[in-house]
C-alpha positions in Angstrom: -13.4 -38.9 -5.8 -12.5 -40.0 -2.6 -8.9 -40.4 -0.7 -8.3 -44.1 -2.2 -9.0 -43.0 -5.6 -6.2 -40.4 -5.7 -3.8 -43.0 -4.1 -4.5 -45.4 -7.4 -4.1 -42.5 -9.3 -1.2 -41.5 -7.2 0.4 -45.0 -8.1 -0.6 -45.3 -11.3 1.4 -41.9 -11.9 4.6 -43.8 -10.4 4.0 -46.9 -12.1 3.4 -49.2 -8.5 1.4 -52.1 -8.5 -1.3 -51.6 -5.6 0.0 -55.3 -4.7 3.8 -54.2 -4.3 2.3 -50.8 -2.8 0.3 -53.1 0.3 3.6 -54.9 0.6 5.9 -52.4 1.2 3.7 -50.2 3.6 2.4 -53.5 5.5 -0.7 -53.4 4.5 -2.6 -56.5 4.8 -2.9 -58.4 0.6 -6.2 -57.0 -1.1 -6.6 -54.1 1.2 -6.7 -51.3 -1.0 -9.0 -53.3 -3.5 -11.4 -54.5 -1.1 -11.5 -50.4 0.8 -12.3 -49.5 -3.1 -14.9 -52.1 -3.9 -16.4 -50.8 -0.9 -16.4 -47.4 -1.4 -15.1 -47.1 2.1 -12.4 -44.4 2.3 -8.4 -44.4 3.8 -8.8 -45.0 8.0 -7.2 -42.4 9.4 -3.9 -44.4 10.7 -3.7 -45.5 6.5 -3.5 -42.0 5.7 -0.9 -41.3 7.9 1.6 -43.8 7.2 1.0 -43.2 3.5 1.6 -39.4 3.7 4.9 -40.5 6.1 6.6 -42.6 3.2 5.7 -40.7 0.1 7.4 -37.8 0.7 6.7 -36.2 -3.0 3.0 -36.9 -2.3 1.0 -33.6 -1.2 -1.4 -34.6 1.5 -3.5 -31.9 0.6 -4.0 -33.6 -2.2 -4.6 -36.8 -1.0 -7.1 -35.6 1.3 -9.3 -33.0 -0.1 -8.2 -33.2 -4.1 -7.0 -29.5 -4.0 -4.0 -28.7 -5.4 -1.3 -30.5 -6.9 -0.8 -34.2 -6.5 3.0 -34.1 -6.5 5.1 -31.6 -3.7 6.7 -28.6 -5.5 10.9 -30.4 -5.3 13.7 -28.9 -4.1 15.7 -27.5 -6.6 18.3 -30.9 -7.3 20.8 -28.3 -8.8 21.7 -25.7 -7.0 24.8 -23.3 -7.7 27.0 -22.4 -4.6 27.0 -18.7 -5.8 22.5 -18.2 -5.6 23.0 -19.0 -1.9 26.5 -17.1 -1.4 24.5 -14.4 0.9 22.7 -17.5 2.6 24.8 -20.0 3.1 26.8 -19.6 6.7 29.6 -21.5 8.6 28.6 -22.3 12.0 31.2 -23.2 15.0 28.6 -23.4 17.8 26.7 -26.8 17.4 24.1 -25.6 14.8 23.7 -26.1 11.3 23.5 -29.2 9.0 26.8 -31.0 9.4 29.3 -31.6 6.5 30.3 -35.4 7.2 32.8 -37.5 5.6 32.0 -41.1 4.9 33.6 -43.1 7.9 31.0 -41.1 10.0 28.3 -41.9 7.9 27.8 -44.8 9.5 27.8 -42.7 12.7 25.1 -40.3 11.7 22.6 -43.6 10.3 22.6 -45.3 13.6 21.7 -42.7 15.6 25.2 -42.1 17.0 24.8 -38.7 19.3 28.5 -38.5 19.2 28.6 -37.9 15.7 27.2 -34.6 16.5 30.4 -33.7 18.4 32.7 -34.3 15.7 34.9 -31.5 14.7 33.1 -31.1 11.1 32.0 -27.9 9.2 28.5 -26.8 9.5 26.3 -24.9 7.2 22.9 -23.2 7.8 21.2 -23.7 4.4 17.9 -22.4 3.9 16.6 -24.3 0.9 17.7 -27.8 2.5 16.6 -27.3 6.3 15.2 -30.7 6.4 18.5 -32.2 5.6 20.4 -34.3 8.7 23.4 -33.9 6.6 26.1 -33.4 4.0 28.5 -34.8 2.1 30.5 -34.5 -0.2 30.2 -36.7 -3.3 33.6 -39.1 -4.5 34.4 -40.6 -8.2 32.3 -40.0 -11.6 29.7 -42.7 -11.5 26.8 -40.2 -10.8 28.3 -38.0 -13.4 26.8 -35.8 -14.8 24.2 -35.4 -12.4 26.7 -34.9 -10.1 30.8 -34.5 -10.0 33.4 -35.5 -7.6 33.6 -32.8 -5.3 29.8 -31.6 -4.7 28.6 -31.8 -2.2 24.7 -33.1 -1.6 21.6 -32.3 1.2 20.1 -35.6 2.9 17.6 -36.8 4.7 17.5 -39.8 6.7 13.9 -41.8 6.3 12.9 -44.8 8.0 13.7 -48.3 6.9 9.9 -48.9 5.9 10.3 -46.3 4.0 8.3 -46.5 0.3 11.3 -45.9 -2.4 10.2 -42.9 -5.0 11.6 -44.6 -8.0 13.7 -43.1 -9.9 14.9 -40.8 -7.0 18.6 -40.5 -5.9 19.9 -41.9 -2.3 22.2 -42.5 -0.1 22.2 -45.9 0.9 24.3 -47.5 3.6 25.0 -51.4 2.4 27.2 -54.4 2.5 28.9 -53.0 -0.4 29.1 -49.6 2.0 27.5 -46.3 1.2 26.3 -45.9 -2.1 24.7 -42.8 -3.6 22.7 -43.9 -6.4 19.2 -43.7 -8.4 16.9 -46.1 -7.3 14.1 -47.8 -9.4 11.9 -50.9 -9.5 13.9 -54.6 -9.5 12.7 -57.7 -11.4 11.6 -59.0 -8.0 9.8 -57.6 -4.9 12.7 -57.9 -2.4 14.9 -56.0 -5.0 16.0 -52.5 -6.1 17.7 -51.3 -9.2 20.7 -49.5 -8.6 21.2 -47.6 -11.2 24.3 -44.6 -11.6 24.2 -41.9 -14.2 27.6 -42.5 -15.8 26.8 -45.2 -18.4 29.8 -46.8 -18.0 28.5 -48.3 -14.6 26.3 -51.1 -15.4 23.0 -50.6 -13.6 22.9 -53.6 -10.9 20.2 -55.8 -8.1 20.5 -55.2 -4.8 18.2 -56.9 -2.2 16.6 -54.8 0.1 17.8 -56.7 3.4 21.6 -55.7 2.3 20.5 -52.1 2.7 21.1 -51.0 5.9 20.0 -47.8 6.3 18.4 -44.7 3.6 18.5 -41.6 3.3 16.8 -39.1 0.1 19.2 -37.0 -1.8 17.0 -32.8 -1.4 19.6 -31.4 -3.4 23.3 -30.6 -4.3 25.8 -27.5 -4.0 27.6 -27.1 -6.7 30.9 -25.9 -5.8 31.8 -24.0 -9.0 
């Protein structure tokens, strides 16, 4: 099996159309389908870009079949108490930064002053890819998440393929959202979906999303 057969399978697993998958990533229409027809394999610049924006997809994997096809996750529910002996305060410039939302906006458009802010930061083992925290406000992610936790995130690139069914924070019209994502009706649209079923799930076209960032995990603060 070669490199484009495990990215079918790969989107298969995740429910993506190979059409919607070419779209997304900029691939020219019939690409995949035409490499497979072929036999030929992934060009190495392909590859790349594929393992850049599916971030729970295991290169290994992809390349060579061994291991797992999906990246072991972060733990998405994680007790302030198991990193009580891990978790520090730091007052010299390091550490992920606990932001509030009005310098969100800061932080998403590359805003080097942001860094200078007078905010809390914590060095957090399990989320050292995260750019930031913050805290999370109202009950429409409850019970995933409750006013007052704080969540680990990452800031990805606007090109970035969306993991359905994966929480983000998204910076919009509407302002910053933190919200599942999953498949719209239409290409050019995202499902935004909360876990409180008294929020109705709602559309949101992708060109009112400003920026993105993936939800690695939340602190519990319990």
């Amino acid at each position: 099996m070669k490199a484009i057969d495990r990215l079918y399978q790969y989107l298969e697993s995740k429910g993506v159309k190979p059409t919607t998958f070419e779209k997304d990533m900029g691939f020219s229409s019939g690409y995949l389908s035409v490499q497979r027809k072929r036999s030929a394999d992934l060009g190495e610049s392909v590859m790349l870009k594929v393992i850049d924006n599916c971030h729970d997809l295991n290169p290994i994997w992809l390349i060579s079949g061994k291991e797992s096809m999906l990246i072991q996750p972060i733990s998405d529910n994680c007790h302030l108490s198991e990193f009580k002996d891990r978790i520090t305060v730091k007052d010299d410039g390091l550490g992920i930064p606990l932001l509030t939302i009005s310098a969100l906006a800061g932080v998403f458009n590359g805003d080097i002053s942001i860094l200078e802010y007078e905010c809390e930061r914590y060095v957090i083992p399990a989320f050292k890819e995260a750019d930031f925290l913050i805290s999370v406000k109202g009950s429409s992610m409850y019970p995933k998440y409750s006013s007052g936790d704080i969540v680990a995130c990452k800031k990805l690139p606007m090109d970035t393929f969306f993991q359905w069914n994966k929480v983000y924070v998204l910076d919009t019209d509407q302002g910053p959202l933190i919200k599942r994502v999953k498949k719209g009706t239409k290409e050019d649209t995202v499902l935004i979906v909360s876990e409180n079923a008294e929020y109705e799930p709602f559309e949101l076209n992708r060109i009112r999303i400003y920026h993105i960032a993936l939800v690695l995990g939340v602190i519990r603060l319990e």
